[in-house]
KOLMIMAR-101541 format. One line per 2 residues: number of its first residue (from 1); their letters; for each residue x, y, z of N, C-alpha, C. Coordinates in steps of 0.2 Angstrom, whole numbers, padded with zeros to 4 digits. Example, Ala and Ser with C-alpha at 12.3 -4.5 7.8 and 13.67 -1.06 7.14 Angstrom:
2
1 = AS = 0066,-0028,0039,0062,-0022,0039,0066,-0016,0039 | 0064,-0011,0035,0068,-0005,0036,0064,0000,0039
END
This chain:
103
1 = XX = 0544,0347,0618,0551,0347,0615,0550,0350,0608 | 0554,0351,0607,0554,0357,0598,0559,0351,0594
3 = XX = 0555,0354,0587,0558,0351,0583,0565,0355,0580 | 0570,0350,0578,0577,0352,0578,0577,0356,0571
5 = XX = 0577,0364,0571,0579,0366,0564,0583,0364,0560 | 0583,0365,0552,0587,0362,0549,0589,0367,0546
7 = XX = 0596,0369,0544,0597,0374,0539,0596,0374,0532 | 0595,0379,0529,0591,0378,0523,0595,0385,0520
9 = XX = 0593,0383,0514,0597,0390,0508,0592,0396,0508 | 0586,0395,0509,0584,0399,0508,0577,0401,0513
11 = XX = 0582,0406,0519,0577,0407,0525,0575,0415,0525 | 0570,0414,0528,0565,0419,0527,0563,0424,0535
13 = XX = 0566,0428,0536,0566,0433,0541,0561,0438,0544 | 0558,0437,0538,0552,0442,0537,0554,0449,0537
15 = XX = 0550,0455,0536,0550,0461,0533,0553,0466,0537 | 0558,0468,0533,0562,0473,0537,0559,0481,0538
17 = XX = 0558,0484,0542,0553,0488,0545,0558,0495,0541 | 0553,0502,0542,0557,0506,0537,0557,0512,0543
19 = XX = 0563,0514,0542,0564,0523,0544,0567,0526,0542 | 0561,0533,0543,0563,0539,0537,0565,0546,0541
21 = XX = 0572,0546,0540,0572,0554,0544,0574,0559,0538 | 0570,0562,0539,0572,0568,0534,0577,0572,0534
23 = XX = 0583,0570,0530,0589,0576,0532,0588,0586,0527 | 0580,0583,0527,0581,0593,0526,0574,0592,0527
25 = XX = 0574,0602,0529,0565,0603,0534,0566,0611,0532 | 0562,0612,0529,0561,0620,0528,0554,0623,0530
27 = XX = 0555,0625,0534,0552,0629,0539,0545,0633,0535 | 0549,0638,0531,0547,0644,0529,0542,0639,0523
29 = XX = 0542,0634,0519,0538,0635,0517,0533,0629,0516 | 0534,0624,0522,0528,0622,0527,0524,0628,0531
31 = XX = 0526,0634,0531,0523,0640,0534,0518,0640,0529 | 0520,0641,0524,0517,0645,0518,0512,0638,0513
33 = XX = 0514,0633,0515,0508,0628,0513,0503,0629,0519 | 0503,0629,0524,0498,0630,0530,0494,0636,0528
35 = XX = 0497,0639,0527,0493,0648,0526,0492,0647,0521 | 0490,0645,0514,0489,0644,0510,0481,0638,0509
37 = XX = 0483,0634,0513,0480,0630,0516,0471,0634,0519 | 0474,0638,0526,0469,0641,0528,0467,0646,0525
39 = XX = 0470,0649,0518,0465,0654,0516,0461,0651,0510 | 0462,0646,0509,0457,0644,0504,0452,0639,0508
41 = XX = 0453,0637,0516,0446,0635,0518,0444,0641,0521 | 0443,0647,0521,0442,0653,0523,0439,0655,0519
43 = XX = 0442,0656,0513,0437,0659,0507,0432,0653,0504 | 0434,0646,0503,0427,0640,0503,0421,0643,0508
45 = XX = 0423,0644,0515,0419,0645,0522,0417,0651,0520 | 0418,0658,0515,0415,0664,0515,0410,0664,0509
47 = XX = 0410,0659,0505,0408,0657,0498,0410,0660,0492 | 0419,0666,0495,0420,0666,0489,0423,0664,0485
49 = XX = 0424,0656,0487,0429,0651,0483,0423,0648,0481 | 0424,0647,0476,0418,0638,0473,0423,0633,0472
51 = XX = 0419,0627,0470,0423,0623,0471,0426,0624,0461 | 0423,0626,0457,0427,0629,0450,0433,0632,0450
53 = XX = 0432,0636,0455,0438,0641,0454,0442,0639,0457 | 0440,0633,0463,0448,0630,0467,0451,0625,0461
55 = XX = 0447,0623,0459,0450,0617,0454,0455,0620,0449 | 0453,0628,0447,0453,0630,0442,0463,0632,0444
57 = XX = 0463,0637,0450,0466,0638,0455,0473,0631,0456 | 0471,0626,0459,0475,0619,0456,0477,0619,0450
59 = XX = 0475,0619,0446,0475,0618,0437,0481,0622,0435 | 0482,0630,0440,0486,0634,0436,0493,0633,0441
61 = XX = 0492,0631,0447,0498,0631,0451,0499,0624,0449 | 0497,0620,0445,0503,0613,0443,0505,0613,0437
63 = XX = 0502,0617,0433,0504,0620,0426,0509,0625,0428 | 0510,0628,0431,0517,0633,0434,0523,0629,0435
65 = XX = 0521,0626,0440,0526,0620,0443,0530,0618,0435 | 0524,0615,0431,0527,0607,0428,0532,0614,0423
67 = XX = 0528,0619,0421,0533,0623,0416,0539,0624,0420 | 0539,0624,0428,0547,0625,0428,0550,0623,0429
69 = XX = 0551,0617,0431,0554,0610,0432,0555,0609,0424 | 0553,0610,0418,0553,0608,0412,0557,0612,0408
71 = XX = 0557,0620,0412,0564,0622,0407,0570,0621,0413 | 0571,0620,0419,0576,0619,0422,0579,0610,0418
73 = XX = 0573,0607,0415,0576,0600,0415,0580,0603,0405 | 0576,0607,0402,0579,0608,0396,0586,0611,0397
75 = XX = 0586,0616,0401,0593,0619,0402,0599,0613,0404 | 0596,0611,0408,0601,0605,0411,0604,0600,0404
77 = XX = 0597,0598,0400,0600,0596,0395,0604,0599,0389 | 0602,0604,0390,0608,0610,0384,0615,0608,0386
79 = XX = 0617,0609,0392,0621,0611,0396,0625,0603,0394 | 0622,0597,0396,0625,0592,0393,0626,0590,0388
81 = XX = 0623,0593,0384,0623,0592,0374,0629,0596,0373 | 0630,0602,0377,0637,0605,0373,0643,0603,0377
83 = XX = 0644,0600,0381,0649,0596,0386,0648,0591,0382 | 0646,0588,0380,0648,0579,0376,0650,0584,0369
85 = XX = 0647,0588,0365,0650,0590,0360,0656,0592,0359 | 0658,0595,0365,0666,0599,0366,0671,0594,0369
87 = XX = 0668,0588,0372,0672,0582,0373,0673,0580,0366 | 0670,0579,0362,0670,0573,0357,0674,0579,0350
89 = XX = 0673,0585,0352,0677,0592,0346,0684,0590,0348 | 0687,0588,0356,0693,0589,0360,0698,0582,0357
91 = XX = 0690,0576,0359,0694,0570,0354,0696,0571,0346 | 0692,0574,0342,0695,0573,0336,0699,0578,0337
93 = XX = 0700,0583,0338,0705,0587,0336,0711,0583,0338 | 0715,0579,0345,0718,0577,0346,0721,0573,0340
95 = XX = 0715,0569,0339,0716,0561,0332,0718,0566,0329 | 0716,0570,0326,0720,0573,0320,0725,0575,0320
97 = XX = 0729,0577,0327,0737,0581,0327,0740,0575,0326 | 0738,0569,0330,0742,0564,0331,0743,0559,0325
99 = XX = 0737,0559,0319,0738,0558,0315,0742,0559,0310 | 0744,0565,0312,0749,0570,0305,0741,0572,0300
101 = XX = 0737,0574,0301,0730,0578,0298,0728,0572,0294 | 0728,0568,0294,0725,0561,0290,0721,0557,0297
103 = X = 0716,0555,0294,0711,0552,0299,0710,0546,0296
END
């Protein structure tokens, strides 16, 4: 015989399990990480990669990256700094018609 549950406030179901579908897959450049992929264990495999100048190689392809991602994120904020300015130009010029030029 089982014991009779009691309801409580605070019941525990345990972990709710996760899935991921990815609503976007670009083909072309999963291509190009694979090919990328195999030519530098191709060239480690011929020994004219070392391991310096792969590192070296990473070092310049995440510096390239983070430069672009950093003037796309400047621009974006440009772009928001003069939209809040032209908001805030559009309020006071109103305040000031509506005032009769006295603020």
């Amino acid at each position: 015989m089982e014991a009779p549950k009691i309801p409580g406030l605070f019941k525990s179901k345990g972990p709710k399990s996760f899935h991921f579908k990815p609503r976007y897959y670009d083909e072309q450049k999963e291509r190009i990480a694979k090919r990328r992929a195999q030519i530098k264990r191709e060239l480690v495999a011929e020994g004219k990669l070392d391991t310096s100048e792969k590192d070296l190689f990473n070092r310049l392809e995440r510096r390239h990256r983070s430069h672009i991602s950093y003037r796309k994120s400047a621009k974006k904020s440009n772009i928001r700094i003069t939209m809040i300015l032209i908001g805030l130009l559009i309020i006071l010029f109103w305040l000031w018609n509506e005032s009769g030029g006295i603020l």
